[in-house]
C-alpha positions as CSV (number, residue, x, y, z in Angstrom):
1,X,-50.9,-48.2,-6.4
2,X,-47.7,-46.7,-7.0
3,X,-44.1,-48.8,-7.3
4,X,-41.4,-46.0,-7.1
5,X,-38.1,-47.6,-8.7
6,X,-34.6,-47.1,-7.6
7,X,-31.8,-48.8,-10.1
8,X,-29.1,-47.1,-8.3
9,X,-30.1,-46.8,-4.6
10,X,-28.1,-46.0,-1.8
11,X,-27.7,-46.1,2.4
12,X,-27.1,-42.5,3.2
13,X,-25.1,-42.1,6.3
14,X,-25.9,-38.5,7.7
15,X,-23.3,-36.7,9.9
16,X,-23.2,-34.0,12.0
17,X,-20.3,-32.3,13.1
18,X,-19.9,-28.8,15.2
19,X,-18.0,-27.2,12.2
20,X,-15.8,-28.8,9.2
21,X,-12.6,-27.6,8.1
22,X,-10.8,-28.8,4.6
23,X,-8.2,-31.2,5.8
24,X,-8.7,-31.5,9.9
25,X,-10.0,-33.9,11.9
26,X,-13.7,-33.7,12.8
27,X,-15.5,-35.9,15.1
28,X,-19.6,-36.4,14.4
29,X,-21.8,-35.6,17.2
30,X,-24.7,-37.6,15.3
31,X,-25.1,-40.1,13.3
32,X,-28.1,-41.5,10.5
33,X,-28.4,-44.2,8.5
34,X,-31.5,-44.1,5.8
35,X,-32.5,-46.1,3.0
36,X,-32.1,-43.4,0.0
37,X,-31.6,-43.2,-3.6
38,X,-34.4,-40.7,-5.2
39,X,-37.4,-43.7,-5.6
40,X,-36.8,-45.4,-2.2
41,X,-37.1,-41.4,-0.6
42,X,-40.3,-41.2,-2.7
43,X,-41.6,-44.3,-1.3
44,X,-41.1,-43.8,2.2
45,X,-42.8,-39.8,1.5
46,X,-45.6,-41.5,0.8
47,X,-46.0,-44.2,3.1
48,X,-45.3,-42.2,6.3
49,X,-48.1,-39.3,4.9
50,X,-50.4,-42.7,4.3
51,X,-51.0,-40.8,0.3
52,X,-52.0,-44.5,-0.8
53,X,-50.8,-48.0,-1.1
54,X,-47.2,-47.6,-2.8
55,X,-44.0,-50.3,-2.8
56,X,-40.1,-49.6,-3.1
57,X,-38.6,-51.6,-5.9
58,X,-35.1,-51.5,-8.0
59,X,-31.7,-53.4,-7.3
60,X,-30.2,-53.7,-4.3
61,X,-26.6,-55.9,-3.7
62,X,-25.0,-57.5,-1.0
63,X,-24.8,-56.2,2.5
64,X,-25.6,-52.8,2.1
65,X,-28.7,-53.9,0.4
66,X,-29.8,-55.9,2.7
67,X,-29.2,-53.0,5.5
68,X,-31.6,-50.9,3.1
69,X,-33.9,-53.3,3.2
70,X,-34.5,-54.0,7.0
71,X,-34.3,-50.0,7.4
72,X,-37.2,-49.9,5.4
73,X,-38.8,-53.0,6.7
74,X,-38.6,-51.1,10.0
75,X,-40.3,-48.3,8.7
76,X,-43.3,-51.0,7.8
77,X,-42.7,-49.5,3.2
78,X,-43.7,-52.2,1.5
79,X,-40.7,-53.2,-0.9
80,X,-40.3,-55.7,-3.4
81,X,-36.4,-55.8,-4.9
82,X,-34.0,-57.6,-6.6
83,X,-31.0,-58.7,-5.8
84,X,-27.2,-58.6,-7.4
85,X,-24.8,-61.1,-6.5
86,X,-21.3,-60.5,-5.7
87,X,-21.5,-56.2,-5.7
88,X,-22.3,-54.1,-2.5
89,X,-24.9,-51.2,-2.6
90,X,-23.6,-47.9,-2.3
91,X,-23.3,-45.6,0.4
92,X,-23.8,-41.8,0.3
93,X,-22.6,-39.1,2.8
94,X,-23.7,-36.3,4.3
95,X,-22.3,-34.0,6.3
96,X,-24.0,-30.7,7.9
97,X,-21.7,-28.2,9.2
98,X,-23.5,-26.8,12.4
99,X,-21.4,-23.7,12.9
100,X,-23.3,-22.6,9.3
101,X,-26.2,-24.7,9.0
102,X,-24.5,-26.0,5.0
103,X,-24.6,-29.8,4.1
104,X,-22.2,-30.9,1.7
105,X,-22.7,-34.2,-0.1
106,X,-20.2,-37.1,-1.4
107,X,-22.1,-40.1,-3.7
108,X,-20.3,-43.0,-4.3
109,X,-21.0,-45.2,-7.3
110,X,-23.0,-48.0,-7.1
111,X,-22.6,-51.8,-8.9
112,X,-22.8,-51.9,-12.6
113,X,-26.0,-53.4,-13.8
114,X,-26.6,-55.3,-17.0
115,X,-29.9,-55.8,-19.2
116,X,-30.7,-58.9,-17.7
117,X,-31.0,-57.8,-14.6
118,X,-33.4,-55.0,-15.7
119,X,-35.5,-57.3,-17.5
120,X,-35.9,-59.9,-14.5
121,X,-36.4,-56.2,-12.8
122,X,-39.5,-55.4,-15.5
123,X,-40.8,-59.1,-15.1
124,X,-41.3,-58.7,-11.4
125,X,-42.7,-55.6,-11.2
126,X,-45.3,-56.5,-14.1
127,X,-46.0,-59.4,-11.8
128,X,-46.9,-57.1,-8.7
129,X,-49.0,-54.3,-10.3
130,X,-52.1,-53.6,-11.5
131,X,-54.2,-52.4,-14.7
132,X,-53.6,-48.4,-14.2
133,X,-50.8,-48.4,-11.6
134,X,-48.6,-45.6,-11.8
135,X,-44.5,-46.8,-12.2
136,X,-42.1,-44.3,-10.7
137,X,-38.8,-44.1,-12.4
138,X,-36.7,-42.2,-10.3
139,X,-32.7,-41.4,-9.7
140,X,-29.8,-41.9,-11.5
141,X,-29.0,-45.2,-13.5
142,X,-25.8,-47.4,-12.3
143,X,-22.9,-48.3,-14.5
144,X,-23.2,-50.9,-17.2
145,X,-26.9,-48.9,-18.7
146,X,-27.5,-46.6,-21.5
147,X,-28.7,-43.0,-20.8
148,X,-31.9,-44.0,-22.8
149,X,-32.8,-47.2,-20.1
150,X,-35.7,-45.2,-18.7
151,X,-37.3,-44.9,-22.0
152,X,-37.1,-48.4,-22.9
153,X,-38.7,-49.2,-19.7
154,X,-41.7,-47.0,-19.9
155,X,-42.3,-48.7,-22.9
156,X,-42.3,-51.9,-21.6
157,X,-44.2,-50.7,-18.7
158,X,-46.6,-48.6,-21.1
159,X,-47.3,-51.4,-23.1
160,X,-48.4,-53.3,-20.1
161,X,-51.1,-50.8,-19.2
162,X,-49.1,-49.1,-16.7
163,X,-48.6,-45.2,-16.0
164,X,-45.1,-44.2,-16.2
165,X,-43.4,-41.1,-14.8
166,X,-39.1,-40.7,-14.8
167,X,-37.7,-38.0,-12.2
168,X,-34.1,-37.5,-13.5
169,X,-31.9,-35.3,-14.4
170,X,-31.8,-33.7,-17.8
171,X,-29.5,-35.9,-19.4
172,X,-31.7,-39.0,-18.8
173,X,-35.2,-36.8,-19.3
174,X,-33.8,-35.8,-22.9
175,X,-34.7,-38.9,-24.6
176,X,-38.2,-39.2,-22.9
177,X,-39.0,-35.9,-24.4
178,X,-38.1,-36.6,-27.8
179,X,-41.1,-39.5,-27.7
180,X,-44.4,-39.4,-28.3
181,X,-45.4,-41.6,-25.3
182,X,-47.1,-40.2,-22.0
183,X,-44.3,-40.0,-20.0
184,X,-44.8,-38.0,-17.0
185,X,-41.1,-35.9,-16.4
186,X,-40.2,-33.9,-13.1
187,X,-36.8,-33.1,-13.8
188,X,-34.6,-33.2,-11.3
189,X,-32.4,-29.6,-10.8
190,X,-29.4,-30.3,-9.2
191,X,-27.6,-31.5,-11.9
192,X,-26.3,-29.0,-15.3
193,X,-29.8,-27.5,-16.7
194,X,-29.0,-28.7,-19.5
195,X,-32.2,-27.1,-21.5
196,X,-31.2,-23.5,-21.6
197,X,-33.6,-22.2,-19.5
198,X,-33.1,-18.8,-18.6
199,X,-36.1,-17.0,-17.2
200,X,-39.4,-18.0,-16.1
201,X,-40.5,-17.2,-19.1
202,X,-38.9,-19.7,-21.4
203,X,-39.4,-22.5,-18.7
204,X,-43.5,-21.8,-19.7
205,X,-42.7,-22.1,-22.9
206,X,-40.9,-25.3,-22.8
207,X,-43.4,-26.7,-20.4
208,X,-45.9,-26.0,-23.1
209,X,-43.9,-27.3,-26.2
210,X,-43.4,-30.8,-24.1
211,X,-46.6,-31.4,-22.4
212,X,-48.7,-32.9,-24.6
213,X,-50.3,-36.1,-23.6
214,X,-48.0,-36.6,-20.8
215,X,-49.5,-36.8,-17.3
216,X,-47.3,-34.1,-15.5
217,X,-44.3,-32.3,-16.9
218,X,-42.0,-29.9,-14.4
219,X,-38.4,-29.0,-15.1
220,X,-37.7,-27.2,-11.6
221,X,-35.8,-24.5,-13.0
222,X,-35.6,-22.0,-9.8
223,X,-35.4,-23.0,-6.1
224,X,-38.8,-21.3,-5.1
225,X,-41.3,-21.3,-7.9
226,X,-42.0,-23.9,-10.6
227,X,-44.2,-24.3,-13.8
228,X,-45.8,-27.4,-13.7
229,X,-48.0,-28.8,-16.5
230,X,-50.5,-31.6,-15.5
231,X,-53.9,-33.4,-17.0
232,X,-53.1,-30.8,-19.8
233,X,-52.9,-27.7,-17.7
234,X,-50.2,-25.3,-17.0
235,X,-49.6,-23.8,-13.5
236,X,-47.6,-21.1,-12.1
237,X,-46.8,-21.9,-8.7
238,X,-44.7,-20.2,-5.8
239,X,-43.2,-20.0,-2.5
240,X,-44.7,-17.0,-0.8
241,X,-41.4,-15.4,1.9
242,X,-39.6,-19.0,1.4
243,X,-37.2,-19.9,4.2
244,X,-35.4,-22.8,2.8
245,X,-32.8,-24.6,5.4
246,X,-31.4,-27.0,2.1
247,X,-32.9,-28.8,-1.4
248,X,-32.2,-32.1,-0.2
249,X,-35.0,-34.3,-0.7
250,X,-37.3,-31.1,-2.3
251,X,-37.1,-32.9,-5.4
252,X,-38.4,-36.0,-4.3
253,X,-41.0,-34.9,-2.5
254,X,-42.5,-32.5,-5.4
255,X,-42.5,-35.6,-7.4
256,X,-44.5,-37.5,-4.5
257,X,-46.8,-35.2,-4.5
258,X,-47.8,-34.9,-8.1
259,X,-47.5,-38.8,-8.5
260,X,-50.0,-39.2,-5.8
261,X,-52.5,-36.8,-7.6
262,X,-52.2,-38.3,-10.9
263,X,-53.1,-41.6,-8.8
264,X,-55.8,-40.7,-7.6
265,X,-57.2,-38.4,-10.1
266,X,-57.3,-35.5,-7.5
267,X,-57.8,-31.8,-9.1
268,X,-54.5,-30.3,-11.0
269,X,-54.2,-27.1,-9.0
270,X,-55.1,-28.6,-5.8
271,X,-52.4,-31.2,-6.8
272,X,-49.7,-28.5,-7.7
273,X,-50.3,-26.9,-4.5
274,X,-50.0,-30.0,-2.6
275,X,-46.6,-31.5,-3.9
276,X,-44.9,-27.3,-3.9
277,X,-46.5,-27.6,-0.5
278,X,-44.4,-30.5,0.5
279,X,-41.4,-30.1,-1.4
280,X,-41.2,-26.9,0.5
281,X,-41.6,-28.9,4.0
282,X,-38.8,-30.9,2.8
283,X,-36.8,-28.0,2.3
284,X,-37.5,-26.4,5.5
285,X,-36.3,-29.6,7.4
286,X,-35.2,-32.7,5.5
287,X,-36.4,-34.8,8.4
288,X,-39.5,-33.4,9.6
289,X,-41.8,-35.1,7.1
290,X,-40.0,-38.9,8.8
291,X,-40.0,-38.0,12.5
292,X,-43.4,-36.2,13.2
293,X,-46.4,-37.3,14.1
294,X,-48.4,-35.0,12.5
295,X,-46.2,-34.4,9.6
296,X,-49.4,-34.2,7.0
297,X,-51.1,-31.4,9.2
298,X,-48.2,-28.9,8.8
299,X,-48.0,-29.3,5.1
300,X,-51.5,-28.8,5.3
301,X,-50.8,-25.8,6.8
302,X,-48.1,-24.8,4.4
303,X,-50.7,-25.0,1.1
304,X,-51.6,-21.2,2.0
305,X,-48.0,-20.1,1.6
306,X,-48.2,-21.4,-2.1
307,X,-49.7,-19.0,-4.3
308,X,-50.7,-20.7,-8.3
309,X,-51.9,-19.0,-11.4
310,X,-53.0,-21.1,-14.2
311,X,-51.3,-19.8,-17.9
């Protein structure tokens, strides 16, 4: 089983308007509301593509939360959260421009959190799992936590005889790296790179430095191709003539993919191709993989447009 995490989640409210203009009046033609934050989108990837048993967790707060909730209660993803008193969840916004096809992005903040609301947090989700599940730590951390609270949690986690991997962004993957645990990372690139990568050629070499025991390891340095160690291996994977509509969600679903491997022990490369495979359906159309039937058939399709090379 899988239990994707989400400290800081979010309702996203999606709008569409025929063309926005800096400081005029735009009226939405559409309107979405979606349970989000980066573990409840990795949890409801793989629920609707039916890749295993797998349950939303975190913090959710007040109304907001409780919205979250039923959306994904309506979706039939299992979900198993705790609640804050007196705070709200936050909601995120979205708004594509039709006239260009652009989405631009405004993230609120979401409640402050303290540590004993992340142990009762650990306690529960210890109480739900299994020997051997893997724990998905995924997103950015509310106010009131240290940048280090995902390591401190894999260890509890760890410790337990669970399987840990963090999708973040660098600042929050930093720590991670400087342990010795098997942490699985998949960085998460829209924020700074803050490692210095350059070229392609330094990501390989970081991917190789940092691997070690972990399960998976992928810093998602360019849009289109990624170096992805896994099960000690390292791939080369790619795009072939990439048509890519926005990253939203991309991230999330490469990580989906790769958790779902490691959980079921499927074969590295077919793995890799699998989760570039869907992170690039994601791209293509942020809602395709949620609204079609046969959602798992066209990224079964898409696994011949990903070329890999093993280094």
């Amino acid at each position: 089983m899988v239990i994707s995490i989400t400290l800081n989640p979010a309702v996203d409210m999606w709008l569409s308007v025929p063309e926005l203009r800096k400081g005029d009046f735009s009226r939405a033609r559409t309107k979405r509301l979606n349970p989000g934050g980066k573990g409840v989108i990795i949890a409801r990837i793989l629920h609707k593509l039916n890749m295993g048993p797998v349950v939303a967790s975190g913090i959710l707060a007040g109304r907001t939360g409780l919205t979250l909730e039923d959306y994904l209660s309506r979706d039939r993803v299992p979900a198993n959260f705790i609640f804050l008193p007196g705070f709200d969840t936050r909601v995120n916004v979205e708004i594509v421009d039709e006239s260009d096809g652009s989405i631009t992005q405004v993230n609120t903040e979401g409640p402050s959190v303290s540590q004993d609301y992340i142990r009762q947090l650990q306690e529960n989700v210890i109480r739900i799992s299994h020997l051997g599940d893997v724990v998905v730590l995924a997103g950015s951390l509310p106010a009131g936590l240290p940048h280090d609270t995902y390591l401190s949690m894999s260890e509890v986690f760890i410790s337990k005889g669970l399987r840990v991997v963090v999708n973040a962004s660098s600042e929050l993957i930093k720590p991670i790296l400087d342990s010795d645990l098997p942490i699985g990372v998949v960085v998460d690139p829209k924020d700074e790179n803050g490692f210095g990568i350059q070229t392609m050629e330094e990501e390989v070499s970081l991917v190789k430095k940092c691997l070690r025991s972990r399960p998976v390891l992928s810093f998602s340095w360019a849009k289109t191709e990624n170096v992805i160690g896994i099960a000690g291996r390292v791939f080369h994977a790619r795009v072939v003539n990439p048509s890519i509509r926005t990253l939203w969600g991309a991230n999330a679903a490469l990580c989906a993919g790769l958790v779902n491997g490691i959980e079921e022990q499927r074969d590295p490369k077919d793995t890799v191709v699998t989760a570039m495979a869907m992170a690039y359906y994601m791209a293509r159309d942020p809602w395709a993989v949620f609204e079609k039937a046969n959602a798992a058939d066209e990224i079964q399709k898409l696994k011949a447009t990903i070329e890999v090379e093993e280094l």
